[in-house]
PATOR-144313 format. One record per residue (C-alpha): x, y, z. Coordinates in steps of 0.5 Angstrom, whole numbers, padded with zeros to 4 digits. Example, Ala and Ser with C-alpha at 12.3 -4.5 7.8 and 13.67 -1.06 7.14 Angstrom:
BEGIN
<<0025, -0009, 0016>>
<<0027, -0002, 0014>>
end
This chain:
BEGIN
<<-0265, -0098, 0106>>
<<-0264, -0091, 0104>>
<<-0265, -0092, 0096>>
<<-0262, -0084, 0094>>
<<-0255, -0085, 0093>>
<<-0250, -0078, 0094>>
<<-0245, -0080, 0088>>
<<-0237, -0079, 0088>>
<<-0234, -0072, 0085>>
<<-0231, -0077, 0079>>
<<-0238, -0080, 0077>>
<<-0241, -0072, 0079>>
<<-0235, -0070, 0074>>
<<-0236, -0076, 0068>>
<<-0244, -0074, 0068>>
<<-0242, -0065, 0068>>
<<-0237, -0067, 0062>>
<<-0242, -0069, 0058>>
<<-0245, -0062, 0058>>
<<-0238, -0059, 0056>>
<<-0235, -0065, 0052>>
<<-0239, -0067, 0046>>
<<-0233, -0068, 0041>>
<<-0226, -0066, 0040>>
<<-0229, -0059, 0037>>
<<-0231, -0058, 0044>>
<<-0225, -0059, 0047>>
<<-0221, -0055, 0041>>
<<-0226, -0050, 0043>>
<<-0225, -0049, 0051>>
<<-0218, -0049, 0050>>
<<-0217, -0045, 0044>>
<<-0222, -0039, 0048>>
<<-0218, -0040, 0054>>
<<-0212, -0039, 0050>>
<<-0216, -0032, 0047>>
<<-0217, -0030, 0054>>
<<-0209, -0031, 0056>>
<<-0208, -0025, 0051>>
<<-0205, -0029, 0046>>
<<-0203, -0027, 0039>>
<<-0202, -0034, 0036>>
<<-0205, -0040, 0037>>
<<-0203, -0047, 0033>>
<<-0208, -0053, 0033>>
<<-0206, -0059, 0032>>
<<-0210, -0066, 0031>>
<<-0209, -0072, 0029>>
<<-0215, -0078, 0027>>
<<-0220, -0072, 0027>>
<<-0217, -0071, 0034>>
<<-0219, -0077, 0037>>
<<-0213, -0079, 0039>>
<<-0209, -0073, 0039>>
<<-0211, -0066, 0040>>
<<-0205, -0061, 0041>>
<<-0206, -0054, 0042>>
<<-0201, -0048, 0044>>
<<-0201, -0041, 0045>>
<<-0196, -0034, 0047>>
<<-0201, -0033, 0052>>
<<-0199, -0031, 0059>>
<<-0199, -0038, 0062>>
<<-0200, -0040, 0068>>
<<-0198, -0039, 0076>>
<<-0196, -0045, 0078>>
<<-0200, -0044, 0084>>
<<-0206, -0044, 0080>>
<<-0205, -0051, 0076>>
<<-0208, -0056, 0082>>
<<-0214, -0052, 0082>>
<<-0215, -0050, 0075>>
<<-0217, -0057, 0074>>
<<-0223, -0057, 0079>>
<<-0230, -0056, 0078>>
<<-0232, -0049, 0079>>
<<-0226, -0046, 0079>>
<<-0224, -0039, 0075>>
<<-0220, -0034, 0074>>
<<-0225, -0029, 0071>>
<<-0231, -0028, 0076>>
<<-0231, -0027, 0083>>
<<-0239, -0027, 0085>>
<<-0245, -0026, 0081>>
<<-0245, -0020, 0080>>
<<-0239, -0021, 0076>>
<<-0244, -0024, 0071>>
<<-0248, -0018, 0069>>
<<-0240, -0015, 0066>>
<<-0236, -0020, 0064>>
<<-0233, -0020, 0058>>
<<-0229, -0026, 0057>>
<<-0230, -0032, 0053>>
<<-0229, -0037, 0058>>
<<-0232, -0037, 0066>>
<<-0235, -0042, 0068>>
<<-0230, -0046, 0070>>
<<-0232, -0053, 0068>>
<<-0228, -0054, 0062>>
<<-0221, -0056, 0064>>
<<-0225, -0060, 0069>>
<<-0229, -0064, 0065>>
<<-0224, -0065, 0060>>
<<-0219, -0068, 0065>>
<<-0224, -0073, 0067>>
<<-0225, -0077, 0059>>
<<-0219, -0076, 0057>>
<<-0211, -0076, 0059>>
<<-0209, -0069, 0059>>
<<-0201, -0067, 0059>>
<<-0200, -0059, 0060>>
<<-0194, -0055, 0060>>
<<-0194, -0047, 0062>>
<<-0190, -0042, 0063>>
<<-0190, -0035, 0065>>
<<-0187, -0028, 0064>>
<<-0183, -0028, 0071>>
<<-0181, -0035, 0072>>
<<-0175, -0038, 0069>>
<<-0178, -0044, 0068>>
<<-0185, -0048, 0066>>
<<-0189, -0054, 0069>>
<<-0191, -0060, 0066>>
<<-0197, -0062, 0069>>
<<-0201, -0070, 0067>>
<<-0207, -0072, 0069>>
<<-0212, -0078, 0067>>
<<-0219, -0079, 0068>>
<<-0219, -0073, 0074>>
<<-0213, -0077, 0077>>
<<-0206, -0072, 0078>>
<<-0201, -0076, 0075>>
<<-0195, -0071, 0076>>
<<-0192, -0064, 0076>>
<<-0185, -0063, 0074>>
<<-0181, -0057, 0073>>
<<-0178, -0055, 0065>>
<<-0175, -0051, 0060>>
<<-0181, -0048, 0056>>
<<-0182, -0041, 0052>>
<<-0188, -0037, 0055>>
<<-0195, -0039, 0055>>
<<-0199, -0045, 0054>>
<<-0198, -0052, 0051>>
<<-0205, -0058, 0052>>
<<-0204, -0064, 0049>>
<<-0211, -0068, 0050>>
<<-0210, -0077, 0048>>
<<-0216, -0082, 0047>>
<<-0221, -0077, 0049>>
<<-0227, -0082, 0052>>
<<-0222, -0088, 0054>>
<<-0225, -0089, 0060>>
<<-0232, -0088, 0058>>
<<-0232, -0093, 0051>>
<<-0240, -0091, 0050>>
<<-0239, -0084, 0050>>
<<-0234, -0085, 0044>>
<<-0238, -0090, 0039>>
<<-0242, -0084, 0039>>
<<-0237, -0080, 0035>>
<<-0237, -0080, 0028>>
<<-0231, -0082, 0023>>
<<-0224, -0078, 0024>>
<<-0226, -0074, 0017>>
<<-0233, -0072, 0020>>
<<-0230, -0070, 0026>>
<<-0224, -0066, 0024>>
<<-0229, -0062, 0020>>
<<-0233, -0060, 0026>>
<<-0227, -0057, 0028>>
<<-0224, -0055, 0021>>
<<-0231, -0051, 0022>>
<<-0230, -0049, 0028>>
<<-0222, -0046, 0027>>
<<-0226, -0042, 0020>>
<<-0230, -0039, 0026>>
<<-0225, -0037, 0031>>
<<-0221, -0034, 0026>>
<<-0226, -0030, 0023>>
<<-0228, -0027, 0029>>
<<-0221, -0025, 0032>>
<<-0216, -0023, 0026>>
<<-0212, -0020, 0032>>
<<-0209, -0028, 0033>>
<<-0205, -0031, 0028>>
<<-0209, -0039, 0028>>
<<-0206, -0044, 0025>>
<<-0210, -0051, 0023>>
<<-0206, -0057, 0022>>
<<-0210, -0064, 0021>>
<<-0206, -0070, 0020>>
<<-0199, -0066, 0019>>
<<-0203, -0062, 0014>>
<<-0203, -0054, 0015>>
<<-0210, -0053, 0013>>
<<-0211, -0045, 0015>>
<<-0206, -0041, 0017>>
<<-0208, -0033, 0018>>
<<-0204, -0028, 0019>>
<<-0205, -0024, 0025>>
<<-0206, -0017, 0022>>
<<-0213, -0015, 0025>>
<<-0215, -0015, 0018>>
<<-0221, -0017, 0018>>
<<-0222, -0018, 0010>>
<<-0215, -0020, 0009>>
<<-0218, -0026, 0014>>
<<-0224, -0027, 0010>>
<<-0220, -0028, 0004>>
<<-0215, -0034, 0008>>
<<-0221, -0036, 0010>>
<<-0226, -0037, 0004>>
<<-0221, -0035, -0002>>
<<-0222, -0029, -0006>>
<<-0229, -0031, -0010>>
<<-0231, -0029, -0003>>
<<-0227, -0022, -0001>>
<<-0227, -0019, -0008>>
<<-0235, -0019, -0007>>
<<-0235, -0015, -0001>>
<<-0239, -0010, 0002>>
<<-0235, -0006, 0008>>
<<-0240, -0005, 0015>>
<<-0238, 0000, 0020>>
<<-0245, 0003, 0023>>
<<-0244, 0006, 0031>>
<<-0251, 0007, 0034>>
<<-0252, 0009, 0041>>
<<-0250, 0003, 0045>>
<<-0249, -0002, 0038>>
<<-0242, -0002, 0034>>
<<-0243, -0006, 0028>>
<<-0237, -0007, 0025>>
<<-0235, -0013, 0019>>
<<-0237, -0015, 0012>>
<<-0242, -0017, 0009>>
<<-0243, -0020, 0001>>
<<-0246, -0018, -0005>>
<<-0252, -0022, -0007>>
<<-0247, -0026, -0012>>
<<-0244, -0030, -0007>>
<<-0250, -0033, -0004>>
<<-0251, -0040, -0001>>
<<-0256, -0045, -0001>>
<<-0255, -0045, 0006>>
<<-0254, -0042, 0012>>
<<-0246, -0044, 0013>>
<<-0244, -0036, 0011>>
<<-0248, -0033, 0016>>
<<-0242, -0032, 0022>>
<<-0244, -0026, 0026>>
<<-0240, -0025, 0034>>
<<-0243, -0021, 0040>>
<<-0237, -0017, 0043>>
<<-0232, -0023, 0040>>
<<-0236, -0029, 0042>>
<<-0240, -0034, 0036>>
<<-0246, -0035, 0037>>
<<-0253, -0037, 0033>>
<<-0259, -0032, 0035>>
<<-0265, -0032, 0032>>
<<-0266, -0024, 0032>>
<<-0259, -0023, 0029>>
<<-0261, -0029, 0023>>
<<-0268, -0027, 0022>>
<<-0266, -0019, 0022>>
<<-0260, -0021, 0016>>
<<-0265, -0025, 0012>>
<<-0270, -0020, 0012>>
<<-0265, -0014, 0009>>
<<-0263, -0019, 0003>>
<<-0270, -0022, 0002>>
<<-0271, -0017, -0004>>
<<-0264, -0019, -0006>>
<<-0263, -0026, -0006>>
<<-0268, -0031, -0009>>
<<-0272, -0037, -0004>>
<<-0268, -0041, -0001>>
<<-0262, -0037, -0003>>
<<-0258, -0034, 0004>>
<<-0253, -0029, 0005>>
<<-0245, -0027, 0007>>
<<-0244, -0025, 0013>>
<<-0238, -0023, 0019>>
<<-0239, -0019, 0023>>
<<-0239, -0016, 0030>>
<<-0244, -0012, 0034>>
<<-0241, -0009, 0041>>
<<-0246, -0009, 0046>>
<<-0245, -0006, 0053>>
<<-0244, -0013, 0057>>
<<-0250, -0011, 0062>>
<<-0255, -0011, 0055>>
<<-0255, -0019, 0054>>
<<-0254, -0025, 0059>>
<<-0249, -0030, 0056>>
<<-0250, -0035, 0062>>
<<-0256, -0039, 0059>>
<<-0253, -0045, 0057>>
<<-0244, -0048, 0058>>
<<-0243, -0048, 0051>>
<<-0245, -0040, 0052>>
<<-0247, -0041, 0044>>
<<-0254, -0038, 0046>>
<<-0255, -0031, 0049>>
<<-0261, -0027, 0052>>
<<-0263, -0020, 0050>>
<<-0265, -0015, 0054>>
<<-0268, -0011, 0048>>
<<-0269, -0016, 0042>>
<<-0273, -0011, 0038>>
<<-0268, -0006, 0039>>
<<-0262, -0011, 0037>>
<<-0266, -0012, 0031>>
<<-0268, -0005, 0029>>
<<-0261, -0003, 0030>>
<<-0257, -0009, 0026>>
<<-0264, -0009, 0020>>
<<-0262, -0001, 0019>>
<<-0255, -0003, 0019>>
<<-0256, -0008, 0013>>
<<-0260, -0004, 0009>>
<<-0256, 0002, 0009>>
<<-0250, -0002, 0007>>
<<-0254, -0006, 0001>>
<<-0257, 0000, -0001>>
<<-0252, 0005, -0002>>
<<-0248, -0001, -0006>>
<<-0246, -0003, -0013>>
<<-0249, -0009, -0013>>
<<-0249, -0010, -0020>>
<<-0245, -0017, -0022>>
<<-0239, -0015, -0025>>
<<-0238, -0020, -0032>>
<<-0231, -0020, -0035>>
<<-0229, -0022, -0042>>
<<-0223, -0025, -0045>>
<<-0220, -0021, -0050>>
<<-0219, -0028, -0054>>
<<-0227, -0027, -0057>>
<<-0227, -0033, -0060>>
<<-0226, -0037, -0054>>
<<-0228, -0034, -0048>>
<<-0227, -0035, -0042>>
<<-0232, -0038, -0037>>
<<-0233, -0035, -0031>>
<<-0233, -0038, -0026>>
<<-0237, -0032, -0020>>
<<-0243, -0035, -0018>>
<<-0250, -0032, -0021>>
<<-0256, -0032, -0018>>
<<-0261, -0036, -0019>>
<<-0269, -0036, -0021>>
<<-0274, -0038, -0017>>
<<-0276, -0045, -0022>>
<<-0283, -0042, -0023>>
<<-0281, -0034, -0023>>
<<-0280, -0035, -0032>>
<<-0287, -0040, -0031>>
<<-0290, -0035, -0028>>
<<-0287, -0028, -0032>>
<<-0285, -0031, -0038>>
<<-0282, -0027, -0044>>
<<-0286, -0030, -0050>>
<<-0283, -0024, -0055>>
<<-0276, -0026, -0055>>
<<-0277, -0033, -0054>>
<<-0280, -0033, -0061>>
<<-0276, -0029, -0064>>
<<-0269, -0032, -0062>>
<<-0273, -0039, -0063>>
<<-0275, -0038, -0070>>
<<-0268, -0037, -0073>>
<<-0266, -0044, -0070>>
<<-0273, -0048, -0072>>
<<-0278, -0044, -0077>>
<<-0285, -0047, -0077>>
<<-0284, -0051, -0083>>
<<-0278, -0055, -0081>>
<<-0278, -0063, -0082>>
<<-0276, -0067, -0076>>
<<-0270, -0068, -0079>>
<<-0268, -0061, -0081>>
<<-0270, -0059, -0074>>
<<-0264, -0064, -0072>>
<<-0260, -0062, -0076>>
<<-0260, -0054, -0074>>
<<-0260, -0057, -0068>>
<<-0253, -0061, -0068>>
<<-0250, -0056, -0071>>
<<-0252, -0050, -0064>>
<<-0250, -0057, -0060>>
<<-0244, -0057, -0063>>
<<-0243, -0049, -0062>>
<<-0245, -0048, -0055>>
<<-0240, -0051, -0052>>
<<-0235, -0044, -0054>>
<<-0239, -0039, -0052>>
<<-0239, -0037, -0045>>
<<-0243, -0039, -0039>>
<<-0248, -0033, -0039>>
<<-0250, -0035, -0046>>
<<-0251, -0042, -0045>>
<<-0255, -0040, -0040>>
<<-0259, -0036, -0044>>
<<-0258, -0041, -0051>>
<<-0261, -0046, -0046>>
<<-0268, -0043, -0046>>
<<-0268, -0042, -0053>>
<<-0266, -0048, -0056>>
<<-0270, -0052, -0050>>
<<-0275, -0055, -0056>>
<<-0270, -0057, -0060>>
<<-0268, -0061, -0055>>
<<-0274, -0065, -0055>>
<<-0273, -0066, -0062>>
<<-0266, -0070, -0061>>
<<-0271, -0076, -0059>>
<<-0269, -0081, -0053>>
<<-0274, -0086, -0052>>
<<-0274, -0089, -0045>>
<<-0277, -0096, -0044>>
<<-0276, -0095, -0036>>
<<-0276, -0089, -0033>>
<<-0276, -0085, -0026>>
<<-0281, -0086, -0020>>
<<-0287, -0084, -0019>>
<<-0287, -0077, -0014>>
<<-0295, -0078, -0013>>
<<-0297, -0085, -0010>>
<<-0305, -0083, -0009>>
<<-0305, -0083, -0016>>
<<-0301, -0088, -0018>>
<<-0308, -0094, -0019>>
<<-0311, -0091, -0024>>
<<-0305, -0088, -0027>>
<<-0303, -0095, -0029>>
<<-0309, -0097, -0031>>
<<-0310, -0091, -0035>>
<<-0303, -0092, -0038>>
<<-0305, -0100, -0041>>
<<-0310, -0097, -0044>>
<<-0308, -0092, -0048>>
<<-0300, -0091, -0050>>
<<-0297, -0098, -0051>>
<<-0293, -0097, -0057>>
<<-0289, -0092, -0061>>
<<-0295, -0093, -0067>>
<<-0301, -0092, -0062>>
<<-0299, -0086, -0058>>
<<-0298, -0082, -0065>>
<<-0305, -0084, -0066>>
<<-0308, -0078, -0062>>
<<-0309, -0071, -0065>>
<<-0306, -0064, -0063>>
<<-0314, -0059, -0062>>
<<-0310, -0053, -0060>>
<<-0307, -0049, -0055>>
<<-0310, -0045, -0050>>
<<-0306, -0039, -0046>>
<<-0300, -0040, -0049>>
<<-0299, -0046, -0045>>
<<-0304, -0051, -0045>>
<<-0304, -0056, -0050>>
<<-0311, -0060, -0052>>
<<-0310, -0067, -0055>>
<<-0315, -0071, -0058>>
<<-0314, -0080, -0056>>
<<-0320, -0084, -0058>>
<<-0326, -0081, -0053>>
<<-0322, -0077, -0050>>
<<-0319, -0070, -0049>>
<<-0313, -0068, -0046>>
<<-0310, -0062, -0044>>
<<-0302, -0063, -0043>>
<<-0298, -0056, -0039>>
<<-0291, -0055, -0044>>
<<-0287, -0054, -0039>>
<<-0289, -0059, -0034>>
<<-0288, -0065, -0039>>
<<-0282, -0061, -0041>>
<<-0280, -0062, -0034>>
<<-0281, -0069, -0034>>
<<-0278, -0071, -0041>>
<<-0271, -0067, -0038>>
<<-0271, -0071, -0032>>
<<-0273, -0077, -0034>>
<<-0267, -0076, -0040>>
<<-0261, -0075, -0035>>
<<-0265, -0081, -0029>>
<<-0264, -0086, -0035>>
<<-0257, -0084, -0037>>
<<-0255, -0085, -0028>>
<<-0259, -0091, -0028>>
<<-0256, -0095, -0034>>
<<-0249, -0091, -0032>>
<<-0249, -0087, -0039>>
<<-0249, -0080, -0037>>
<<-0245, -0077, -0041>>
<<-0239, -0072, -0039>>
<<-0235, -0066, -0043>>
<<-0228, -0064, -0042>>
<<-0227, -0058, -0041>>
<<-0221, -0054, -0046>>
<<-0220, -0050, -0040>>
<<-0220, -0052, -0033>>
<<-0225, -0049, -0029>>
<<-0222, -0046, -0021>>
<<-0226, -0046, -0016>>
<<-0224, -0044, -0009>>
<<-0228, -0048, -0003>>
<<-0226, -0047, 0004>>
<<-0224, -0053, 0009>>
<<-0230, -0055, 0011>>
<<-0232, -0056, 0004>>
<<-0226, -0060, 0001>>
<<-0227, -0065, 0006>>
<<-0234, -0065, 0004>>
<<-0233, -0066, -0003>>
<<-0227, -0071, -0001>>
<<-0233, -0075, 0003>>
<<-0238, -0074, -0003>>
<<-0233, -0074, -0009>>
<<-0236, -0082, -0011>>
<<-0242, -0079, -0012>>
<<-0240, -0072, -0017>>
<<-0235, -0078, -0021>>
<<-0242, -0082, -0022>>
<<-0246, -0076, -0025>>
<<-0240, -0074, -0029>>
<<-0236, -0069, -0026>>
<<-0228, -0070, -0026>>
<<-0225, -0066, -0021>>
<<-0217, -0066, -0018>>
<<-0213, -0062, -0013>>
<<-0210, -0055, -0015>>
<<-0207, -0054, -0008>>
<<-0209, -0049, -0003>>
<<-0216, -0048, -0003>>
<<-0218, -0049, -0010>>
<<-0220, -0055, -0014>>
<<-0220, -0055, -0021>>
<<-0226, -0058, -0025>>
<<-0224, -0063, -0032>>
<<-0230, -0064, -0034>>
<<-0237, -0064, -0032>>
<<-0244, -0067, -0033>>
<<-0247, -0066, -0040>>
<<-0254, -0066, -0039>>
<<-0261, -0062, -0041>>
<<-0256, -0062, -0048>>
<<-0251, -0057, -0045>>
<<-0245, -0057, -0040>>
<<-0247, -0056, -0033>>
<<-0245, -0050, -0030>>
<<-0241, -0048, -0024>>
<<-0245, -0046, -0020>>
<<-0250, -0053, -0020>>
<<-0244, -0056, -0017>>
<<-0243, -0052, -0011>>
<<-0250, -0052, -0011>>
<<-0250, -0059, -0010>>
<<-0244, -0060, -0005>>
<<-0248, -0054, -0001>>
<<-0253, -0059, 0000>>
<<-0249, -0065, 0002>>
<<-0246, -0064, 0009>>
<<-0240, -0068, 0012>>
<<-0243, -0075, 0014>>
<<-0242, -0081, 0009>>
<<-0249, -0084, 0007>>
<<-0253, -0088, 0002>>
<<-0259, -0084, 0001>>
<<-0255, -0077, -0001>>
<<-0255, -0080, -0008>>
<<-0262, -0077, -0007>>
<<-0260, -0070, -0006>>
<<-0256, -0070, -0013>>
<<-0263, -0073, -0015>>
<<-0268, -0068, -0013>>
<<-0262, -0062, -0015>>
<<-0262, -0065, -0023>>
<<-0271, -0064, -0022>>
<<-0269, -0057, -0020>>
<<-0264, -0056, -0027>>
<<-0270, -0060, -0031>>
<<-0275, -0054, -0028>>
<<-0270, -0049, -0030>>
<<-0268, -0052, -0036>>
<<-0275, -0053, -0040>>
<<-0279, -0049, -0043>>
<<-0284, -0044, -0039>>
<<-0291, -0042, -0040>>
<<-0293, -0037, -0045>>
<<-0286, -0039, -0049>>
<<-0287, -0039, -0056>>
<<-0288, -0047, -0060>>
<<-0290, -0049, -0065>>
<<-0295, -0055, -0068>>
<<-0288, -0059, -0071>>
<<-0284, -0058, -0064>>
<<-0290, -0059, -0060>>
<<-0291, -0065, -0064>>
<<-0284, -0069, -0062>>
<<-0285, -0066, -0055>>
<<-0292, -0070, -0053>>
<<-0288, -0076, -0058>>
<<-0283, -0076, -0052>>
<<-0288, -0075, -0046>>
<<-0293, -0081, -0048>>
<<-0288, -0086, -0048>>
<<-0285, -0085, -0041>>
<<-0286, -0089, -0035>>
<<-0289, -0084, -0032>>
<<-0292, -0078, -0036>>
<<-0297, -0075, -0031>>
<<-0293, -0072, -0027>>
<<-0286, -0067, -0026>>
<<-0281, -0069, -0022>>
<<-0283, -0064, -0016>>
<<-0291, -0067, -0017>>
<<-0295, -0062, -0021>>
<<-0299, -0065, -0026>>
<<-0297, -0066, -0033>>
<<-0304, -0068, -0036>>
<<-0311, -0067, -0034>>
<<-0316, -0070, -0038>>
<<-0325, -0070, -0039>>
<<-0328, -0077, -0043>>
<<-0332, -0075, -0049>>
<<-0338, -0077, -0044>>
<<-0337, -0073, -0039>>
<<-0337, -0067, -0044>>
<<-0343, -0069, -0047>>
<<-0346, -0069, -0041>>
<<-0344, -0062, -0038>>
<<-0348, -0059, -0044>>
<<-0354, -0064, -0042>>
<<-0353, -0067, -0049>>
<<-0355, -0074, -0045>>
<<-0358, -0074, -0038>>
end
């Protein structure tokens, strides 16, 4: 008996569909594209439960004949080639003519069209690959799709979608997309009854941008508009100021159609790698126009990845294009002031942030001392110290957020004198050590009394600091055991739920895109649990109340989109540990730096802290805090014993 099997075309079409239909997205993506093609000017998508029940999409476009409709619904069938050849030069969005057919096999689709020389339009159903009817109706010109319960006759398929929010993201994504790569359609979002985007239609690219991200991104722009020979690149791109800390930004379009290219990114990051810090990445929307015969589109049905004929060449053109535009920009950050002196404002652009070891690497030790030594003279009792030190605690919250950035380095010794001891602290981030560090442990630091036993030698390099316990000596780095007296701080407020917060006396407005209020949505528990307080302000802005009190100063705006650019849009318990590892990021940024100046009473309270905690030989990232050498080992190195 024969063992291969020809399978039916309702089966062959089920299998095909799982390469076009993945998730709502996708449909919102084929019709939308169709939509693009038909020459529409307006396009409104409408979802219901992340469009698992409902997708609705219409378009102005030019319909379609009624003769057409049976076969726009079988594999293979397109209005946009004829033969191969037709591949090489296609220009459309869509062509392949799988996506109508696979869209009807896992869903009910009900379609109503109408053209411009007909007086009335079809309605047309069909469920599951089978034609359920066709009707004549009164309908205005272009293209009506309403898709139900996607994947009801393939219940596997559906258990593997994510919750309605995850998935009305994707497609809150994926609207921010199409938009930006066709402001000469008018899009219009709405999500759960809700208009999540609406743009105007007007060609103009920068008046979408700002619909699309809010005016923190469009007033930071930087115009590009570069012909050379077959390559017109034409959009924008973003000062330094507006980078993220992900590639989220990064939009770019081959003749109109989004793609993801490895040439294009590698050719962007490399432009801005002088400008942006690691791990930091551009703003960009932009177009190239190419010639049609220079790339093969045909690589893949969801036709987000593309071939070059000449990559190096695509790379040449597009690194000089960029270079050009940043080079020939003001790229300065532009910083406002409230004429109110006393109270200024916070402002709320985004800086950019230095790499953790640059001020470890390059530190400034003149103007450390000098702002430190007005706050904590060398002779200043602990109690004084702390005195001066609540009063600057106190000050700090009027000044504005680029002078807590620069107080913050100056006072972080101070900080340490404010004494917080921590009975339980955080993990371990180095478990090959972690035999001998117990033990080690036990034997010196079991209390208050017998870790003031040890004696302060001196300090080496600025840096290093030599301590003298029994038969041993020390070498502690300062901004290492800064690092982890910080983070162990704020870890044991989290733990025992007594993080502090501080009230803002003026809101702070932040503008964030679709994709990101709902992600903030899905992850505000986690934002209330660290201290911030945050509301709607309507539109694209929230407004942030009140936010963590950490490292003894308020947390900035820029921690916050930081941290929300680091979680994505699904819900899961161990994204807590990304709020953990962004707070060792501020604690590296926050402690003092190699080659700052301290003093013997400052280091003393430093080391006072740093001895008691639970794990005191590493920093949060892994780097040692302590090394040390036995008496005996010292001996024996200037062979006083054999």
């Amino acid at each position: 008996m024969s063992k291969i099997q020809l399978l039916d075309q309702n089966t062959i079409n089920k299998i095909a569909a799982g390469e076009v239909v993945e998730r709502p997205a996708s449909i919102v993506k084929e019709l939308v594209e169709n939509s693009i093609d038909a020459k529409a000017t307006a396009i409104t998508v409408e979802i219901k439960e992340g469009g698992l029940s409902t997708i609705r999409i219409t378009d102005n476009g030019i319909g379609i004949d009624a003769s057409d409709i049976s076969n726009a619904f079988l594999r293979h069938s397109t209005s946009k080639i004829k033969n191969i050849e037709d591949l090489i030069t296609v220009s459309s969005l869509g062509f392949r003519g799988e996506a109508l057919a696979s869209i009807a096999s896992v869903s009910q689709v009900e379609m109503i069209t109408k053209t411009y020389d007909h007086l009335t339009g079809i309605r047309y159903l069909i469920e599951g690959g089978f034609e359920k009817s066709i009707e004549e109706i009164g309908c205005p010109e272009g293209t009506t799709f309403i898709i139900n319960n996607m994947f009801y006759n393939t219940p596997v398929r559906r258990k593997f979608l994510k919750a309605p929010i995850t998935e009305a993201a994707y497609v809150s994504d994926l609207m921010n997309k199409l938009a930006l790569g066709n402001p000469q359609v008018s899009f219009k979002f709405i999500n759960n009854n809700q208009i999540k985007l609406h743009t105007s239609g007007n060609n103009q690219l920068q008046d979408c941008i700002f619909t699309v991200f809010g005016k923190d991104i469009a007033k930071n722009l930087i115009e590009l508009n570069e012909l050379n020979g077959d390559f017109h690149i034409r959009g924008y791109i973003g000062k330094p100021v507006i980078s993220r800390a992900n590639r989220s930004y990064e939009n770019y379009y081959i003749n109109g159609r989004y793609i993801k290219s490895k040439v294009i990114q590698k050719a962007i990051e490399d432009a801005y790698k002088s400008k942006l810090t690691i791990h930091q990445y551009p703003f960009t929307v932009f177009n190239i126009e190419i010639l049609s015969e220079y790339i093969d589109v045909n690589v893949h049905p969801t036709k987000m990845d593309i071939r070059f004929n000449n990559e190096q060449e695509i790379y040449d053109v597009l690194y000089s294009a960029l270079t050009k535009a940043l080079v020939s920009s003001e790229l300065i950050p532009e910083v406002t002031f409230d004429k109110r002196k006393e109270q200024p404002k916070p402002i709320i652009g985004r800086s950019i942030p230095e790499p953790f070891e640059a001020n470890r690497l390059q530190g400034n030790s003149s103007n450390f001392t000098k702002d430190f030594s007005k706050i904590q003279p060398i002779n200043n009792s602990v109690s004084e110290a702390s005195k001066q030190y609540s009063s600057l605690k106190e000050s700090i919250l009027l000044k504005d957020s680029s002078n807590i950035n620069e107080n913050n380095r100056s006072m972080g010794i101070p900080n340490i004198v404010q004494r917080v001891n921590i009975p339980e602290a955080s993990i371990s981030n180095n478990e090959a050590l972690k035999g001998t560090q117990i033990d080690y442990k036990k034997e010196l630091f079991t209390d208050v009394a017998t870790a003031k036993e040890h004696k302060i030698v001196g300090q080496l390099f600025s840096t290093y600091w030599i301590i003298e316990f029994k038969d041993k000596y020390y070498i502690i780095d300062q901004h290492a055991a800064h690092e982890r007296v910080l983070y162990d701080k704020i870890i044991k407020g989290l733990k025992d739920k007594t993080a502090y917060s501080q009230k803002l006396l003026q809101p702070l407005i932040v503008h964030l895109s679709m994709k990101e209020k709902i992600r903030l949505d899905l992850h505000q528990h986690l934002f209330l649990e660290i201290g911030f307080e945050i509301e709607d302000f309507g539109g694209d802005a929230i407004a942030i109340r009140s936010v963590p009190y950490i490292f003894d100063r308020p947390m900035h705006p820029n921690d916050f989109v930081t941290i929300l650019d680091r979680l994505d849009n699904e819900y899961k318990e161990e994204k807590y540990g990304i709020l953990i590892n962004e707070i060792a990021s501020m604690a590296c940024k926050a402690a003092v730096k190699a080659h700052d100046h301290m003093t013997s009473l400052e280091y003393q309270q430093l080391i006072d802290e740093l001895l008691l905690l639970e794990n005191p030989f590493n920093c949060p990232h892994g780097r040692p805090t302590i090394i040390s050498m036995t008496k005996y080992e010292l001996e024996k190195k200037f062979k006083r014993i054999q």
